[in-house]
N, C-alpha and C positions, 0 to 999 in steps of 0.2 A: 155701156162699158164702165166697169167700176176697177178701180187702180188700188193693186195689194200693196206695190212698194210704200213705205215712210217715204214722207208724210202724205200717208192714203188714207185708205177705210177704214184698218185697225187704228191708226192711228185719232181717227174722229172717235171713234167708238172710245178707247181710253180718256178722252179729252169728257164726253158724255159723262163720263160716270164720275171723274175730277171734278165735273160740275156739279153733282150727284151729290157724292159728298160736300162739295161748299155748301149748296144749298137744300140739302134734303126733297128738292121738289122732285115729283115721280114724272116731271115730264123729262128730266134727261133721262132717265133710266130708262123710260119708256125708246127714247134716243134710242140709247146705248140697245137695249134690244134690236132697236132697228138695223141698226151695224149688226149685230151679228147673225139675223136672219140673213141677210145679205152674203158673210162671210160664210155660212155654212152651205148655202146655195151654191158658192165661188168652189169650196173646200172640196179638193180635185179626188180621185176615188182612192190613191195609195194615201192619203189623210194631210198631203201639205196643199200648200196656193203655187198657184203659177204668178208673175208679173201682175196678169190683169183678168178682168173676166169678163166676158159680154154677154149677155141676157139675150142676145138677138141669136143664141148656139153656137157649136161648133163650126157650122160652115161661114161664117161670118166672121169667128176669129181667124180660121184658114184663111180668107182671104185678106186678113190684115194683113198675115202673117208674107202672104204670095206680094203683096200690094208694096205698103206702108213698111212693113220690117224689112222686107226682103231689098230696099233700096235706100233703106240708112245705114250706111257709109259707117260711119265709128259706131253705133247700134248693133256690135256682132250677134248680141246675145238674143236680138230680135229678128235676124236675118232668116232662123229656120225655127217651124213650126212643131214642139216634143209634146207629146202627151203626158207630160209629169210634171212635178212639181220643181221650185226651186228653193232652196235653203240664200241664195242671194240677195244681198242687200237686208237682208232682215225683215221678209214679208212675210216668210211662212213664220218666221219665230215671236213679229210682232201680232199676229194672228190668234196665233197658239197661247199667249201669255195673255189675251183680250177676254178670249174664251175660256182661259183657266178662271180669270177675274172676276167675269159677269156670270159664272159658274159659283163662286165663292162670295157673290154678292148676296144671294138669296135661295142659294143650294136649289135654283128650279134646273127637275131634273129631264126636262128637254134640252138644257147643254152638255148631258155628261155623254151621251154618244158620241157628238163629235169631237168633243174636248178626251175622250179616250182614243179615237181614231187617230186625233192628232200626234196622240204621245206615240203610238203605236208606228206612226210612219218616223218618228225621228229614232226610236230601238232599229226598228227594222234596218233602215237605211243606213243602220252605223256599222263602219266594218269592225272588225275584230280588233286590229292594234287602238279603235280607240277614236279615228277621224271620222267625218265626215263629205259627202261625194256633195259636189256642188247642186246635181241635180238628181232625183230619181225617182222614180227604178229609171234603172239603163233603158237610152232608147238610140238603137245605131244611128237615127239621123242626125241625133244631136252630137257635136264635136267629140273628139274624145279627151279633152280636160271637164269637161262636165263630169265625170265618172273620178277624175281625180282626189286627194284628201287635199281639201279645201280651207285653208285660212283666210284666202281675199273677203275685204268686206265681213270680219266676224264671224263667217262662216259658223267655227268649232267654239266659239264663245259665245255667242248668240244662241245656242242650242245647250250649251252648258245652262247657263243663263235659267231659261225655259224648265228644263229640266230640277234644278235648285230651286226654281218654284212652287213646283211639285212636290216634289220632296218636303220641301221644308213648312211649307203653309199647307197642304193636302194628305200626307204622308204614303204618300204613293212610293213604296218601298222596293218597289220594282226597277225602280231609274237609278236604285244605286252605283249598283255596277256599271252602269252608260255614263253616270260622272266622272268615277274612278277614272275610268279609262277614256274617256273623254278629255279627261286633263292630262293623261300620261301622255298624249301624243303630242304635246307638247316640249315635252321631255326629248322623245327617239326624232323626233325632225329636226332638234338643230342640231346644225351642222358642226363638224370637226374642226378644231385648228388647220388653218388658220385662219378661217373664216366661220365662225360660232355665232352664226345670225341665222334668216328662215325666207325661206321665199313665198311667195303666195300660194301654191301648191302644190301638192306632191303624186309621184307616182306610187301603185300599192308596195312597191319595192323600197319604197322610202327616199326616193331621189327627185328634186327639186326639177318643178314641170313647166312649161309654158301656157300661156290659155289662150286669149284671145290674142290676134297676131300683132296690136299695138303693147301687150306682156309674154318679154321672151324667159326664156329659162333663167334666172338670175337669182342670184340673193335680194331682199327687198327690205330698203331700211326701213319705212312704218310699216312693215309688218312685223323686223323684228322689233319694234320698238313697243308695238301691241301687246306681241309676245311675252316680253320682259316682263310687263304692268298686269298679263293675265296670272304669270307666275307666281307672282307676289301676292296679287289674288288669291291664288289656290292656296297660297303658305299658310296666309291669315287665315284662311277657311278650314285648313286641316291640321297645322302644324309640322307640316312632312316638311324637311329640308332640301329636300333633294329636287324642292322646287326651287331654292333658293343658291342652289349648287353652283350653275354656269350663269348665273345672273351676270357675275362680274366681268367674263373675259367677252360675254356680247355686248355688255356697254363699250368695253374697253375698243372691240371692235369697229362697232357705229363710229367713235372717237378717231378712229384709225382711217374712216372716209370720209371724214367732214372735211369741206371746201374751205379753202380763207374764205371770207367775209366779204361778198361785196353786196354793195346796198338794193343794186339790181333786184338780188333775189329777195330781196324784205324779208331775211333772214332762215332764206328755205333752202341751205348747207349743207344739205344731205341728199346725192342724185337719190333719185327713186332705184334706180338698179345696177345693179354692181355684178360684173362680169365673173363666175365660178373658175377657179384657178389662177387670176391673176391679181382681182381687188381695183381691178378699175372701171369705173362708170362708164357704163354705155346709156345712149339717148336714143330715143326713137323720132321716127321723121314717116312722112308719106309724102308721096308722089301720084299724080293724076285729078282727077275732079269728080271721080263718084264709085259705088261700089265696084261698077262696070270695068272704069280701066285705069281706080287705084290699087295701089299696091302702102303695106305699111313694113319697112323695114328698120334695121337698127346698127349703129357706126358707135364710134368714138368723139364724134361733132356736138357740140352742146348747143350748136346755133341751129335757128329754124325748126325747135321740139313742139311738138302736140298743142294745140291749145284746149285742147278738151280733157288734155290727161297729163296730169303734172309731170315734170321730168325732175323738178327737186323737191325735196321736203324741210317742215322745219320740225324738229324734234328736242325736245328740252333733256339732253343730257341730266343735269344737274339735277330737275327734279326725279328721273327715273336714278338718279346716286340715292340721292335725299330718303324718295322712298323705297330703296335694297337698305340702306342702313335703321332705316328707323322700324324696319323688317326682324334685322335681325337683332334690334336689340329686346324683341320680342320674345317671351317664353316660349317652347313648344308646346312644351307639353300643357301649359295655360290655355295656350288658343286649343291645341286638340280635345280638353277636358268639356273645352265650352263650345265646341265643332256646331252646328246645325247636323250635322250629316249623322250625330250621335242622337237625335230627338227629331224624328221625323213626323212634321205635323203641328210645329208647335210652335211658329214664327207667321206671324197674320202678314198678307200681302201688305205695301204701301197703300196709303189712302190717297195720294196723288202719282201720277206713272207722268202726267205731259207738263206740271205745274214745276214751275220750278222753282225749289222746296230749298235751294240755297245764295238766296239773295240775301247780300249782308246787310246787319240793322243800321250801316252806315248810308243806305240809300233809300232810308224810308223819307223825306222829303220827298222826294224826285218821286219813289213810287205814292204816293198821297196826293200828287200831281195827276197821275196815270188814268183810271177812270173815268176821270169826268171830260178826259183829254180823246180819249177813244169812243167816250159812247158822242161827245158831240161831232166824231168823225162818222157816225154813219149816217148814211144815205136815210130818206124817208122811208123806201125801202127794209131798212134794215138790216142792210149790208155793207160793207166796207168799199167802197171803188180803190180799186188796186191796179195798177198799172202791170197788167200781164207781158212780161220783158222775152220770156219764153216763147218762141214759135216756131212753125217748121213752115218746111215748101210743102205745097197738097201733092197727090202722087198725082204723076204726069203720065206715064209709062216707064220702061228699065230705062236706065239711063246708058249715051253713047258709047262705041267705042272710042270713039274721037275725044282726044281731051280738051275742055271747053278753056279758052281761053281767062288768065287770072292765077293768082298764086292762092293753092289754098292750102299750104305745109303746118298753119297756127291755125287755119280758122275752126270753128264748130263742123261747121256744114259745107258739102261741097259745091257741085253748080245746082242747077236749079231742079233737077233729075231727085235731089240728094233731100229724102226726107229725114234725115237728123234734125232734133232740136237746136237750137240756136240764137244765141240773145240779140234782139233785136233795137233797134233806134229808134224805133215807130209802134212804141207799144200800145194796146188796145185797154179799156177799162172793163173791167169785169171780176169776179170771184174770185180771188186764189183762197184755197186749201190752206196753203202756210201759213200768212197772213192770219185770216179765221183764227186755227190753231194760235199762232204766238199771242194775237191781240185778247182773244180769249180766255188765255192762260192767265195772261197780266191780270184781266179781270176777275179769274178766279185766288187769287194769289191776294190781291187785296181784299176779297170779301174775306176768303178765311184768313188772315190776320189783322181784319177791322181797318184796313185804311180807310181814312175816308168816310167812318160812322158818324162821325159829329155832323157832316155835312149835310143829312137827311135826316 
């Protein structure tokens, strides 16, 4: 089984080729190919990913899905088994933008099929006003907010994204119109005074949806807050103002539900959701010990909220002012003369996608430190020992009707029935993924800016 979501296999595969470029050697490329035979083997038939893939078939995921999904608890998304793809979390869009990559690495044209397939499921699946459905194509077993237009988790930005790469480094001229209108739904989803914020997402009627039953119908402050920062985005990208229109009275809004200040929330001021018609924060809570005989519903009570699912947010007002202002004191017609969207084809991808390319020269001591501090952490082996904090309970069978004694209203996981992830006290030593990825990054971040050369 190999895992689409960040930080997964596209993600390794971008990391390969960051390495690629630091050091010209053809054994990451050779990597990085490897991730994508991988990926395109995973790469589901309408052209996006699902979550995960198992090499051992279909019936084998079925029975994760009967097993292992079907009895974690706050894991709704894995409780039923759809035969489609998911624009979620950014596995299919981190996928699609891998394979655009290692496509433009070396024009070899055994990626352009599936790097065409890919583009082809994100046109397809986009409806007309311009959104994006969380999953598709339709499949009845799966809920019916799956089918809805989708902002949670970057959804409709995430797929802009992908698309602007295309476009702009490939000149795939086709995806115009899917950005156009991609960012106008932006536009028609928020909401009217008095409440000019956005919820995570919508029905095709345009009305603010519920999804999974721990997210009910509500306004949703990081998403309008997402919102606001993709707008501004599209300004700078096009020049249209009409992105920068209602920027002001949804700040002004957000400002309208901020909390006083207490230290408690280390500065997270803003409930995550706010009640349609009235403007007051509802919290959500669960009751019971397992998928069997919880239930998750939602009150006015701010005590006893989720611990797997934030009930506040912290949101920096000031820099979304900072940057509406230093927006508009921007030309339009400047940024539109100099659009990408006017020169399609003629903007080269990043040479690093997992490196991160803005670390200030105020910490290059500290990074000139870094290298020699990580490679004498690995093992003889040649890997990192990492304290794996993530675990779950193995499936047992469905869990009781009888509720198991314990309070589980914050925890991760519920009784022992309950396979959810959940951080543990007794972690095990072994690989992580992230890990890899961050410590690696560091390492390539110093090769390509020479820390560290005089040393060898």
């Amino acid at each position: 089984m190999i895992w689409i979501q960040p930080p997964g296999t596209a993600t390794m595969g971008h990391l390969f080729l960051d390495a690629y470029h630091a050091t010209h050697d053809e054994y990451y490329y050779r990597a990085a190919q490897g991730v994508a035979e991988a990926l395109i083997a995973a790469q589901h038939s309408s052209g996006g990913w699902n979550y995960f893939y198992d090499f051992a078939g279909p019936g084998s995921t079925r029975r994760w899905y009967a097993t292992i999904g079907a009895n974690a608890w706050r894991m709704e998304e894995f409780q039923h088994y759809s035969d489609n793809a998911t624009f979620d979390d950014a596995g299919s869009s981190e996928a699609m933008q891998f394979l655009l990559r290692i496509y433009l690495e070396k024009r070899d044209p055994c990626y352009r099929p599936p790097f065409d397939k890919a583009i082809d499921f994100v046109l397809r699946s986009q409806y007309p006003v311009g959104g994006w459905p969380q999953r598709w194509p339709h499949d009845d077993r799966w809920p019916a907010y799956g089918d809805d237009i989708t902002f949670n988790d970057d959804v409709a930005a995430e797929n802009l994204r992908f698309l602007l790469m295309c476009y702009a480094s490939l000149g795939e001229t086709r995806v115009k119109d899917a950005i156009i209108r991609g960012m106008s739904v932006f536009l028609v989803t928020e909401m009217g005074q008095p409440q000019p914020g956005w919820g995570l997402q919508y029905t095709l009627d345009l009305q603010p949806d519920g999804a999974r039953s721990y997210e009910p119908r509500a306004l949703v402050t990081h998403t309008t807050a997402a919102n606001i920062r993709a707008l501004i985005g599209f300004f700078r990208l096009t020049g249209d103002t009409r992105y920068l229109a209602r920027i002001p009275e949804a700040i002004d809004w957000l400002e309208s539900v901020r909390l006083p200040p207490d230290p408690a929330r280390r500065g997270r001021d803003f409930p995550t959701f706010i009640e349609i018609g009235t403007n007051r924060p509802i919290y959500v809570h669960r009751r019971g010990s397992n998928v069997v005989n919880g239930a998750y519903y939602w009150d006015y009570d701010p005590s006893h909220t989720l611990g797997h699912y934030s009930a506040f947010r912290a949101i920096d007002l000031d820099a979304l002012r900072r940057a509406y202002r230093e927006a508009l004191a921007m030309d339009p017609a400047a940024l539109a003369a100099a659009s990408p969207l006017r020169a399609p084809g003629h903007a080269p991808l990043p040479a690093y996608f997992v490196t991160d390319l803005d670390a200030g020269s105020d910490l290059n001591a500290e990074r000139a430190a870094e290298p020699a501090t990580l490679i004498a952490t690995l093992n003889r082996e040649g890997w990192w020992p990492t304290p794996l904090r993530a675990t779950s309970n193995p499936y047992r069978g469905p869990g009781s009707e009888q509720v198991a004694p314990g309070d589980y209203r914050s925890t991760h996981s519920g009784d022992a029935s309950d396979t959810s992830p959940y951080p543990t006290d007794h972690p095990v030593i072994g690989i992580s993924t992230g890990t890899y990825i961050a410590n690696m990054s560091r390492l390539i971040r110093a090769l390509r800016d020479g820390v560290g050369e005089s040393a060898h």
